[in-house]
C-alpha atoms as one frame of an Amber mdcrd trajectory, in Angstrom:
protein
   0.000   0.000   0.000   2.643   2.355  -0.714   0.842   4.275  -3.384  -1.475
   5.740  -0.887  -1.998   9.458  -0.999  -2.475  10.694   2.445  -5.252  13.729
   2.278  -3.358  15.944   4.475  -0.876  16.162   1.965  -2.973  17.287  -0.513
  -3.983  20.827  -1.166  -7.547  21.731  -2.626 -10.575  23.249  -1.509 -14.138
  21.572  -3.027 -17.170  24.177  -1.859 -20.188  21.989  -1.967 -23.254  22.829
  -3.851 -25.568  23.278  -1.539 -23.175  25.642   0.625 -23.882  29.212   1.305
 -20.904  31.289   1.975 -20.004  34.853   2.732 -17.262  36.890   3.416 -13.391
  37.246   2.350 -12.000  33.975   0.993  -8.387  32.920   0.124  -7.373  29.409
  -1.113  -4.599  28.068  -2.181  -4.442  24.778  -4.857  -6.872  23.301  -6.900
  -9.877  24.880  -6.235 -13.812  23.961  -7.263 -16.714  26.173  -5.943 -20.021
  24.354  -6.762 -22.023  26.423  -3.717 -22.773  30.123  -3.565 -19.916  32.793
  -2.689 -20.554  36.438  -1.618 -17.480  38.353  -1.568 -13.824  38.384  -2.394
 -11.953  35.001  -3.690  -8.547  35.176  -3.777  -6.266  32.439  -5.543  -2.744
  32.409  -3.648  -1.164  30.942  -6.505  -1.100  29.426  -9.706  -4.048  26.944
  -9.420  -7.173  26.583 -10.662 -10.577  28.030  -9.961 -13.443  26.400 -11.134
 -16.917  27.836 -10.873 -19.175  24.721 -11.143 -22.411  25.035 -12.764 -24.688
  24.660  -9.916 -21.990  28.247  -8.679 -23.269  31.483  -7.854 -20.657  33.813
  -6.767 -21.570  37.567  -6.522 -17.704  40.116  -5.219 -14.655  39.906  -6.859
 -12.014  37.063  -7.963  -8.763  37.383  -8.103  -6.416  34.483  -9.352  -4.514
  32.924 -12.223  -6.551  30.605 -14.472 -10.404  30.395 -14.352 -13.053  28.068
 -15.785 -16.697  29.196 -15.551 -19.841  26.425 -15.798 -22.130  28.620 -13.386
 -22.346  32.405 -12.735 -20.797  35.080 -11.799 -21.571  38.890 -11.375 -18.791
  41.282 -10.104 -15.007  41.807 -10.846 -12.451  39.620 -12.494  -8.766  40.075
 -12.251  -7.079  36.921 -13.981  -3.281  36.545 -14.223  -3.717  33.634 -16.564
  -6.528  32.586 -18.625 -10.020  33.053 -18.196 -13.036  30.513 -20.061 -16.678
  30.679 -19.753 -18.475  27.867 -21.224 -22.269  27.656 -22.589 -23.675  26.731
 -19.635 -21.357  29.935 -17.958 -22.797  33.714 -17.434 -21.251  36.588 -16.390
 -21.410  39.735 -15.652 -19.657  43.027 -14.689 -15.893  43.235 -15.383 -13.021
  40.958 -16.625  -9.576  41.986 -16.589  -6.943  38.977 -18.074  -4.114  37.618
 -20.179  -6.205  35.712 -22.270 -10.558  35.363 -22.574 -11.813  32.692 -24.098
 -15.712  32.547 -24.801 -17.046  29.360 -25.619 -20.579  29.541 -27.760 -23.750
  29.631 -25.690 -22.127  31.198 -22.642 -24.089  34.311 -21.909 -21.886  37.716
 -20.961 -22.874  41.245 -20.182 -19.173  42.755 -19.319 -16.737  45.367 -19.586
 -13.541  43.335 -20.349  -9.814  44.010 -21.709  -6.935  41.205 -22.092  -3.335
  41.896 -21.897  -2.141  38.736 -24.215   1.365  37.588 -24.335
């Protein structure tokens, strides 16, 4: 059994659907949000944020890459890339490297990239 992966070694934060949060959040690692958020995210490094499709988060997010399934009104600030897919909404403002709008998704912003 020496392939087991002990959990406290792991670093990831999963935010249930049916979770109701509010406040100032920071995480660090792979990081899913399938609940509703009100407030600031913050992404203390390079991981991932997911917003799940069942997500409603309604402040600001800052981090490096994004991926969007559920909604989101408020701010943006993305050192990496941020996608919205079809089943994604979002609206109010986007600031990031790179945007990438997937068909279907359903936006209402003010939005600039910076590229590379």
């Amino acid at each position: 059994m020496d392939n087991i992966i002990s959990i406290e070694e792991q670093e990831f934060t999963l935010i249930g659907k049916n979770t109701r949060l509010n406040g100032i959040f920071n995480f660090s690692g792979l990081t899913h949000i399938a609940g509703s958020l009100e407030g600031d995210v913050h992404i203390k490094d390079q991981s991932l944020l997911t917003i799940e499709e069942t997500s409603r988060i309604e402040g600001k997010i800052n981090c490096a890459d994004l991926k969007v399934f559920g909604t989101i009104k408020g701010e943006i600030i993305s050192t990496g890339k941020v996608e919205i897919f079809p089943s994604g909404s979002l609206s109010g403002v986007i600031k990031s490297q790179h945007l990438v709008i997937h068909p279907g998704a359903i936006m209402n912003i003010d939005g600039h990239t910076t590229g590379s």
